[in-house]
Structures are given as structure tokens and as C-alpha cells.
C-alpha positions as CSV (number, residue, x, y, z in Angstrom):
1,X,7.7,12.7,12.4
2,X,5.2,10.1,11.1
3,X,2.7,10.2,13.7
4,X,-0.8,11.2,14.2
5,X,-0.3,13.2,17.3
6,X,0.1,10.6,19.8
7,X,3.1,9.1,18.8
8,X,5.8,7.6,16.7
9,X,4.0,5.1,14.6
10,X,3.1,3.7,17.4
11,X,0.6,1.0,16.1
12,X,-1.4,3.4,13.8
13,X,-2.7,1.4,10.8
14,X,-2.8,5.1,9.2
15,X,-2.0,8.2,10.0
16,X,-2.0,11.3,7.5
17,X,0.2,14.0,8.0
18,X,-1.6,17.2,6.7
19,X,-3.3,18.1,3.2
20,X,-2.1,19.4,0.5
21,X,-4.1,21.2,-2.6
22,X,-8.2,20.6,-2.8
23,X,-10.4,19.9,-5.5
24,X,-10.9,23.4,-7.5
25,X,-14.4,23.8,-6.3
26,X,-13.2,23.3,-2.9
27,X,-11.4,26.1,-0.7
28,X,-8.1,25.8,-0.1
29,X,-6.6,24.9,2.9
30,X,-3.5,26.3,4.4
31,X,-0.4,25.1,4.0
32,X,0.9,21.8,6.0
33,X,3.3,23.4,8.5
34,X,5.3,20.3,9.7
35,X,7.0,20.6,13.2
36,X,10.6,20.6,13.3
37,X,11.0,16.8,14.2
38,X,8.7,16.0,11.2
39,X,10.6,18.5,8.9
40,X,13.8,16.5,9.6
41,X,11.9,12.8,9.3
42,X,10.7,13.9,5.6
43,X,14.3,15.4,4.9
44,X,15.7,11.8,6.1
45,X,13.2,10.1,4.1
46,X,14.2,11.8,0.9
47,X,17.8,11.3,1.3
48,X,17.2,7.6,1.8
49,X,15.3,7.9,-1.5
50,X,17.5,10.1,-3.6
51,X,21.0,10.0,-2.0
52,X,20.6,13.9,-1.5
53,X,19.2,16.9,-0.2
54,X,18.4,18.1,-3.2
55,X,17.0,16.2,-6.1
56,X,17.1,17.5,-9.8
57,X,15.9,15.6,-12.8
58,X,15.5,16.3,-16.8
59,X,12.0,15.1,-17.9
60,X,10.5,15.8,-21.3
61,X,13.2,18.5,-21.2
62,X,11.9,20.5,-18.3
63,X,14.3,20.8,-15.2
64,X,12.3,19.5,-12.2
65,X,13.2,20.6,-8.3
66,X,11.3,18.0,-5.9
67,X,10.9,18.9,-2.8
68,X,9.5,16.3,0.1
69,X,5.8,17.7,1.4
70,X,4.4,14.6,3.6
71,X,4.7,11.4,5.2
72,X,2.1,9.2,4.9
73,X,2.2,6.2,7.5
74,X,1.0,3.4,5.7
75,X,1.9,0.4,8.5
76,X,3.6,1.0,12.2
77,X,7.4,0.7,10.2
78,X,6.4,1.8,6.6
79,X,5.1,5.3,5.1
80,X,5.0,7.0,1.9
81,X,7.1,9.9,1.1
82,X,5.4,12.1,-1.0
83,X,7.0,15.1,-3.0
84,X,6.3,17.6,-5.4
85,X,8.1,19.2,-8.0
86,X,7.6,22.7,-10.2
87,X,9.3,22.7,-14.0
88,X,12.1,25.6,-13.7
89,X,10.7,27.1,-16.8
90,X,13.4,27.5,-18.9
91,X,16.6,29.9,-19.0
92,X,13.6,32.9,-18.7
93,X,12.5,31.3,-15.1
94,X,8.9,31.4,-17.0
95,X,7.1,28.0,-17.9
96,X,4.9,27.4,-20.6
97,X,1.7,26.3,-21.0
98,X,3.0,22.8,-21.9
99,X,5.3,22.5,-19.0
100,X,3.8,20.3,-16.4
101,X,5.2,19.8,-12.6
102,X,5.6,16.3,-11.1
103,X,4.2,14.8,-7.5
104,X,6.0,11.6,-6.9
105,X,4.9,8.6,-4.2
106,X,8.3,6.6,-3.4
107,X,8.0,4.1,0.2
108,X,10.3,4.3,2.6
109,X,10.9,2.3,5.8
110,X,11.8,3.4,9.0
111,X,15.1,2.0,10.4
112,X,15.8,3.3,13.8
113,X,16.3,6.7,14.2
114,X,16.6,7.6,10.0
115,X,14.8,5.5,7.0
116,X,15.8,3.3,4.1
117,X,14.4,2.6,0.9
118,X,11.2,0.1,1.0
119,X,12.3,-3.0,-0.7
120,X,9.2,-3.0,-3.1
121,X,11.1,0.4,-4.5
122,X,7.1,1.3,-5.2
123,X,6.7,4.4,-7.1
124,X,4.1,6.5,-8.4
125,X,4.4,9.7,-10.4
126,X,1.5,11.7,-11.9
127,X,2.1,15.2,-13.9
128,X,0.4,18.1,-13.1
129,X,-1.1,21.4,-14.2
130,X,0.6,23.5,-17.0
131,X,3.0,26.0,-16.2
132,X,5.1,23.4,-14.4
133,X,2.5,23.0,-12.0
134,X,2.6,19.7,-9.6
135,X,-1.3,18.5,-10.4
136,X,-3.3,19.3,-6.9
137,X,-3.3,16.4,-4.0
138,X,-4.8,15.7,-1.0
139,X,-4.6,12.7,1.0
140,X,-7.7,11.6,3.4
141,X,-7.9,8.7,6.3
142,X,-11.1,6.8,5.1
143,X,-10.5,4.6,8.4
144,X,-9.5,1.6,6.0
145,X,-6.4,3.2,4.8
146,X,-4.8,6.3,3.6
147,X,-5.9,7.4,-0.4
148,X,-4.3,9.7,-2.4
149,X,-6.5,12.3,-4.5
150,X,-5.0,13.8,-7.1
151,X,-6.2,16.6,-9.4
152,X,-5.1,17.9,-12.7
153,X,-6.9,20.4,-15.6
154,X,-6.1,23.0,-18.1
155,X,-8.1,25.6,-19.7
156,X,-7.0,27.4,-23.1
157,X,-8.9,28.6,-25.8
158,X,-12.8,28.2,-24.1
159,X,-12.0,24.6,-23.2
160,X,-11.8,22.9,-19.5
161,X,-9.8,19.7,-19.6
162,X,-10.0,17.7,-15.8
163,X,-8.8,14.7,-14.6
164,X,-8.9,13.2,-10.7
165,X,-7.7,9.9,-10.0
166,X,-8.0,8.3,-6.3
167,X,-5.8,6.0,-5.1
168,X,-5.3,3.7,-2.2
169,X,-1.8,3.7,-0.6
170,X,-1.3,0.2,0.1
171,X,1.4,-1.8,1.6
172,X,3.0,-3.1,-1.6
173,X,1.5,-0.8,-4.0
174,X,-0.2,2.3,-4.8
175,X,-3.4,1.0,-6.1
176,X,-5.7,3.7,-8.4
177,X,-9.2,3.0,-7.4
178,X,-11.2,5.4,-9.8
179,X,-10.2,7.9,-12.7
180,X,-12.8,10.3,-13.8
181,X,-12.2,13.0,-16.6
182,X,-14.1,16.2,-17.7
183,X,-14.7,18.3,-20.6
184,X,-16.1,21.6,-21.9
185,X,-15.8,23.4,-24.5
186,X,-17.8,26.8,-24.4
187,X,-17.0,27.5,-27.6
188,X,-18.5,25.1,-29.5
């Protein structure tokens, strides 16, 4: 249920449903435990967006599984579905280094008791972490509109490879507002 624990998007400008994933220096928090009725509103939302239950795709040859994690009210009839999805690793169940997981934005508006596809069909993908990781997220009210933060980095061989990305879900776009990227190599 897209709500923010007074009602059914009943007005709100924004309301977040949970967090996901922190920044690395960050704890992490626990897992978003949806209710029931907001279990069944992301599972409507996804099959408006996919067709089905279960969504399966083929990228850079890695199978990918998304799964829906939030909704993300973004006016009083549109949110943003957010999903994740883990690279299968191969025949072994085992993914590489090089195998990266996916954490898709699609829009979705709410018609009646169900939702439909937004008519912007807005999407936004980022890759994640290796060993078909989905890259870490979090999403935060800043009182002027939900943003998405999203975190990705690698380390192999000494080196620390970062990138986090903000980005401002708005009504007919998901705008990135900042991109900031580390390095270090300890083994210079």
C-alpha cells in the first residue's frame, strides 16, 4: 500500500515506503518488511509493468530475476516501483566477479483498486556490485520530494572503485542530481 501510515495516498506529495541498502560506512538497516496490503500493491504494480509475476531477462548474458522491493509515492495517483535483481550466476549458481545485479525505477499509476503503466513509461536502471549484486539504494524524504541514492564499488587486486549517484524522483522523470566517484589503489 503506498502510504505513509495515514492513508492511501491520500494527498501526500511523498511518501517513502522503507529503505533499502546504506552507504558502506553506514550500518545497515533491517530489511523493509512490507504489510500484507502493501506486499500485494507492489506485486500489482509489477504485473502492470511486466505482464507477470515473475520477470526474467538476458542482459550482457547474465540471467536476471527482479523482484519488486518498494513503492515510492511520487504524487497522490503516481509512484515509483522500484525492483531489484541478482545475476543467477551461471549453470554453477555462482557469479563472477564481472557479473553485476540490476535495480530498476519503472512509474506506475494507480487506477482503482490495481495500477497501470505511467504513460511517460519512465525508466531508470543502474548496475550494481560484482557478483550479480543489485548496487546498494536507499531512498530518503528530503520534504521536497523523494531521491533515490544509489551505491556501487568493487575491490580486487588492492584497488577500491565507488560510485554514488543521487537522484530526484520526479513526476515525469528520474532526474540524477549529483554523481561522485572514488578511488584507491593501496598498491601503488
Amino acid at each position: 500500500m503506498i502510504q505513509h501510515r495515514r492513508g492511501v495516498l491520500g494527498g501526500l506529495s511523498v511518501a517513502v515506503m522503507g529503505l533499502s541498502g546504506l552507504a558502506q560506512a553506514a550500518p545497515r538497516q533491517p530489511p523493509f518488511k512490507p504489510s500484507l496490503e502493501e506486499a500485494r500493491d507492489m506485486a500489482a504494480a509489477f504485473l502492470a509493468v511486466y505482464g507477470r509475476p515473475r520477470a526474467v531477462f538476458r542482459i550482457d548474458q547474465e540471467e536476471i530475476e527482479l523482484r519488486p522491493k518498494r513503492l515510492v509515492a511520487i504524487t497522490p495517483t503516481l509512484a515509483a516501483l522500484i525492483s531489484e535483481g541478482v545475476a543467477d550466476g551461471g549453470p554453477d549458481g555462482h557469479a563472477a566477479h564481472a557479473e553485476t545485479g540490476l535495480l530498476r525505477v519503472d512509474y506506475v499509476v494507480r487506477a482503482g483498486p490495481t495500477f497501470r503503466r505511467a504513460p511517460s513509461k519512465v525508466r531508470f536502471e543502474s548496475r550494481g556490485d560484482g557478483f550479480g549484486e543489485p548496487p546498494r539504494w536507499r531512498v530518503e524524504d528530503t520534504g521536497r520530494g523523494a531521491v533515490l541514492r544509489v551505491e556501487a564499488g568493487y575491490t580486487a587486486q588492492g584497488c577500491d572503485d565507488s560510485v554514488t549517484e543521487t537522484y530526484a524522483l520526479r513526476p515525469n522523470r528520474v532526474e540524477r542530481l549529483s554523481r561522485k566517484t572514488g578511488h584507491d589503489c593501496r598498491n601503488r
